[in-house]
N, C-alpha and C positions, 0 to 999 in steps of 0.2 A: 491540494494543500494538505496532506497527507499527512496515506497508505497506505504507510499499514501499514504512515506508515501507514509507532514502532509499526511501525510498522509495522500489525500482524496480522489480521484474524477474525477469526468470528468464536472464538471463544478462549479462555485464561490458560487454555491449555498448549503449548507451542509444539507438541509433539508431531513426529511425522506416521501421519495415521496409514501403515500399511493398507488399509482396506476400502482406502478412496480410491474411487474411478480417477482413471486418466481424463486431465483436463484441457477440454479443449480449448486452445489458445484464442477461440473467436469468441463463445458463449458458455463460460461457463463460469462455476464459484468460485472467488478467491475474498478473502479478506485482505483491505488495502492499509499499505503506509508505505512510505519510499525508504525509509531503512529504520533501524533500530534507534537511534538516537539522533544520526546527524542527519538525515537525509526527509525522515518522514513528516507528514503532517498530521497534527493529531486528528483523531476521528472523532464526530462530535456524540459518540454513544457512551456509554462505559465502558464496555470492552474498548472501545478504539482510544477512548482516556488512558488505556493503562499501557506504558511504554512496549509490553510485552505482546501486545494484539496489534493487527492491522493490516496493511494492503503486500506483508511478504508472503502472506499464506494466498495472495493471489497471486501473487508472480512468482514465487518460489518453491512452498512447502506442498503444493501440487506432483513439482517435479519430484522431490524427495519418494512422494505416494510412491509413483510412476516410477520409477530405479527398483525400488524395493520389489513388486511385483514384478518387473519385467523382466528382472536380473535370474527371477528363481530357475525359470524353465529354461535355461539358457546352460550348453552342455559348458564348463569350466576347465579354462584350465589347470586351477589349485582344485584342489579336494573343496566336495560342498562343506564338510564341516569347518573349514578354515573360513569361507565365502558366509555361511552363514554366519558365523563370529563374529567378521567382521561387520555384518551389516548390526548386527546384537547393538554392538560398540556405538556403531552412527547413529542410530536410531536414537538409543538413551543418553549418549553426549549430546543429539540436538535438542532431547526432551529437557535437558539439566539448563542448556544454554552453554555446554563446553566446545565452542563453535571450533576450536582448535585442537581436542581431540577425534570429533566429527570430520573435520577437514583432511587428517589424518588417514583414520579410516575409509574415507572416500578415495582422497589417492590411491590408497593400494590395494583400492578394490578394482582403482580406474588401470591399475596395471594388472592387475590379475583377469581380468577383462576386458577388454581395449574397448570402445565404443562410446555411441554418444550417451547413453544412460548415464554411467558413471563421470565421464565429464559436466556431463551438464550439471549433475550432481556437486563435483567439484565449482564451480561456478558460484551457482545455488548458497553455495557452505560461506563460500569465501565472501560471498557479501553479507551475510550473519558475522562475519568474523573481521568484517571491515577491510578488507584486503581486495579493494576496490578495480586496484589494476588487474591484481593476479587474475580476478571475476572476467575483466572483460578480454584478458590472453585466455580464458576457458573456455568462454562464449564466442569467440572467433574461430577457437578450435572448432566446437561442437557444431557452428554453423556448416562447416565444410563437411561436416558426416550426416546432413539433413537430406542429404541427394533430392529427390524429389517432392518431399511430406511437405506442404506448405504448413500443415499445421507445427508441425518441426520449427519449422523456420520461424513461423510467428513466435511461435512460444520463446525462443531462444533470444529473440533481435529485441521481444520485450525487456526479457532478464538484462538483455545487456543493457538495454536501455536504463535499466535502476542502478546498473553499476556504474553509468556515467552519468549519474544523478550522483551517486554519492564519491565523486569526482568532481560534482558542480560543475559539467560540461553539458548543459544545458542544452547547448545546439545538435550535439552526438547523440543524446538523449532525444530529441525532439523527433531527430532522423527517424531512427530506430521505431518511435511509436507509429512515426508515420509509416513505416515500411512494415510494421505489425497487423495496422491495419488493413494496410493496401492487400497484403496478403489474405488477409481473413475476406476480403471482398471479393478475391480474385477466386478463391475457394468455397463461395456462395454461404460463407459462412455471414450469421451476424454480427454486427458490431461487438467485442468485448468492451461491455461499461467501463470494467477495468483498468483495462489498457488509454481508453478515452479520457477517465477522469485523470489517470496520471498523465495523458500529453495535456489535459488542459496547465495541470500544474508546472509541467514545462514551459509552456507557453507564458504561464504568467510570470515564472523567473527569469523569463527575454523580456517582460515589458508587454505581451501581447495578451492584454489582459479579456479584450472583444473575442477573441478566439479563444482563448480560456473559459470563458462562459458559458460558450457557444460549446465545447466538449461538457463542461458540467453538466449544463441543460440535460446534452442529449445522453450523458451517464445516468444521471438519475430517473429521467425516464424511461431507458431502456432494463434499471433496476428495479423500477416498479412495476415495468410489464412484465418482469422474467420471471418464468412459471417453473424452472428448473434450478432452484435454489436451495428448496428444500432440504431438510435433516431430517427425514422422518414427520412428523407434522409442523416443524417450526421451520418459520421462512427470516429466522433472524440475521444470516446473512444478506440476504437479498434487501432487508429492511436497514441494517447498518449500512449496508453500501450507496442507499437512498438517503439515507441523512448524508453521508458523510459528501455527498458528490453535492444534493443542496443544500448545504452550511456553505462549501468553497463557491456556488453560484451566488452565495448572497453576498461573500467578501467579495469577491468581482465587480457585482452589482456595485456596491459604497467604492470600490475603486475607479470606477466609469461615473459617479457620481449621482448615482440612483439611489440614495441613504435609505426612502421609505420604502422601495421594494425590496431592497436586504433587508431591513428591520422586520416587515411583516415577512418574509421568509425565514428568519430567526425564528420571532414569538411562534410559527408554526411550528418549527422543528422543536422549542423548548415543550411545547404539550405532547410534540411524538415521544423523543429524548431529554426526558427532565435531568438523567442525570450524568448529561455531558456539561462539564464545565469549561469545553471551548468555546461551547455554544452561547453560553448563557456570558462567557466574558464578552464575547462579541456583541451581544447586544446590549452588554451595561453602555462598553465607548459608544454606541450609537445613541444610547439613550441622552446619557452625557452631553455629547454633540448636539441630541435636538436641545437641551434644554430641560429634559424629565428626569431630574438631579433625583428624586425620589425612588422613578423606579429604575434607575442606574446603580441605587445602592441597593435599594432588593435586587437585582440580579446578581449585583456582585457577591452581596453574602450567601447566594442560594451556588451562586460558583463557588464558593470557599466551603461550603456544609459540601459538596460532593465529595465524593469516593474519592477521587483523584487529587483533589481541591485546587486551590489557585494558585499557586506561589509559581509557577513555572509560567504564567502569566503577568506575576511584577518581574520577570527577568527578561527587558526587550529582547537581548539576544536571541534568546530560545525564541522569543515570537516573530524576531526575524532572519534566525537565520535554520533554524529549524521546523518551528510550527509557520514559515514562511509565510507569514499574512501578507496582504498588499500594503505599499506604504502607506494610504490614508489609511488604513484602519490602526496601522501601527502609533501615527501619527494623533488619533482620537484616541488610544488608551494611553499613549504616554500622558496626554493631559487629563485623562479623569483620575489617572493613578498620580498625578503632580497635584492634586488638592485633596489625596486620603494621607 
């Protein structure tokens, strides 16, 4: 219920950091949301509040890292000063948000060097840039230049997988995650949380809400045991990706019709993440629903004093067709918000 999403991030900053490792498509760090505006779910931390953070820096801005470094030592055939330029251009267009001079750039690095770097690249840009189809005619391409790398392949079959998220082809998408991770297993790799909590989020846009859960669960625990998350001494990734996978296990929960095991998964998350106000809307409608009219309005005003505040929570749209809640949870804040 995303990934970052905005899908971005683990920090305010959306730049494509040349000096990250290559990530592997089984176990490694991304920040979640399934797109920039239409696609993602909000993350319940502050960073994953803010449109600009969340789950593309796990499926995407990895790959950005990965082109930059991989493209340098690679004999050209423009002149390196022209190749470098041009990455200059992609880099601080993606840093701006100019997804469309990025996109630019990318092409015609992707023809000054044919391969799967710069295509996947291309792909990458093009679902910052909302150009959903274009993303997954790049992501077909680049899978055919994976030859053997399962890790390739996963990485790739995820990306496309968020492109037909923001296509709303939910079942192409489903595929994909399944075949990401069928790969990741095939390749002794372990599960990517990642990748898990965005197919639960599939899963729960077909109706399958028991399997969505069941990917939550095992996202955020596989978040909380992951030891390779780290920034240097901060494990703030690794801990947004734990909220953010048990927030979407607790809307599941109230969607299966568990209200007080979502609720007490809530009030946890609100003492981990006080200042996500997805979190804390969610548990005003529960509060609502049971009857604790009281602390349904302290929640809700402590969601409106956040950073991000609320008002994208009185707009149901956004809450269901963007911050994709399950329908009863949609259904409990339309009626706590029908008596403010």
């Amino acid at each position: 219920m995303r990934a970052s999403t905005s899908r971005t991030d683990v920090s305010t900053r959306r730049a494509v950091n040349v000096r990250r490792p290559r990530r592997r498509a089984a176990a490694t760090a991304r920040a979640e949301d399934v797109r920039k505006d239409d696609v993602r779910r909000s993350e319940p931390s502050r960073a994953a509040d803010a449109p600009s953070t969340s789950r593309r820096a796990a499926l995407r801005v990895g790959t950005l890292a990965v082109v930059a470094l991989s493209a340098r030592g690679r004999a050209r055939a423009a002149s390196d000063a022209d190749a470098e330029a041009l990455r200059r251009i992609l880099l601080e267009s993606f840093d701006a948000q100019d997804f469309g001079r990025a996109l630019e750039a990318a092409a015609r690095l992707r023809t000054l060097e044919p391969g799967l770097e710069w295509t996947e690249a291309v792909a990458t840009i093009s679902i910052d840039a909302k150009k959903f189809k274009d993303a997954v005619e790049a992501y077909d391409e680049a899978l055919t230049m994976c030859g053997d790398d399962a890790g390739a392949k996963a990485r790739v079959v995820a990306g496309r997988a968020l492109a037909y998220e923001g296509l709303y082809d939910f079942s192409s998408a489903l595929r994909d995650y399944d075949e990401a991770l069928r790969l990741c297993e095939e390749s002794g790799f372990a599960p990517d949380p990642y990748v898990l909590n965005s197919r639960g989020n599939a899963r729960g846009s077909l109706g399958d809400w028991a399997g969505a859960r069941d990917d939550f669960a095992l996202a955020a625990e596989l978040f909380q045991a992951a030891k390779g998350f780290r920034n240097g001494m901060s494990t703030t990734q690794r801990l947004d990706g734990a909220i953010y996978a048990t927030s979407n296990m607790a809307l599941a929960d109230a969607q299966l019709g568990d209200e007080a095991k979502a609720l007490k998964l809530l009030e946890g998350l609100v003492r981990r993440a006080p200042n996500s106000a997805d979190v804390r809307a969610a548990a005003a409608a529960l509060y609502y629903s049971a009857g604790r009219f009281e602390d349904a309005e302290d929640a809700w005003e402590r969601a409106c004093s956040r950073e991000s505040g609320c008002a994208k929570y009185r707009d149901i749209d956004y809450v269901r067709r963007i911050r994709r809640w399950p329908p009863v949870m949609i259904e409990k804040l339309q009626s706590f918000l029908a008596v403010g």
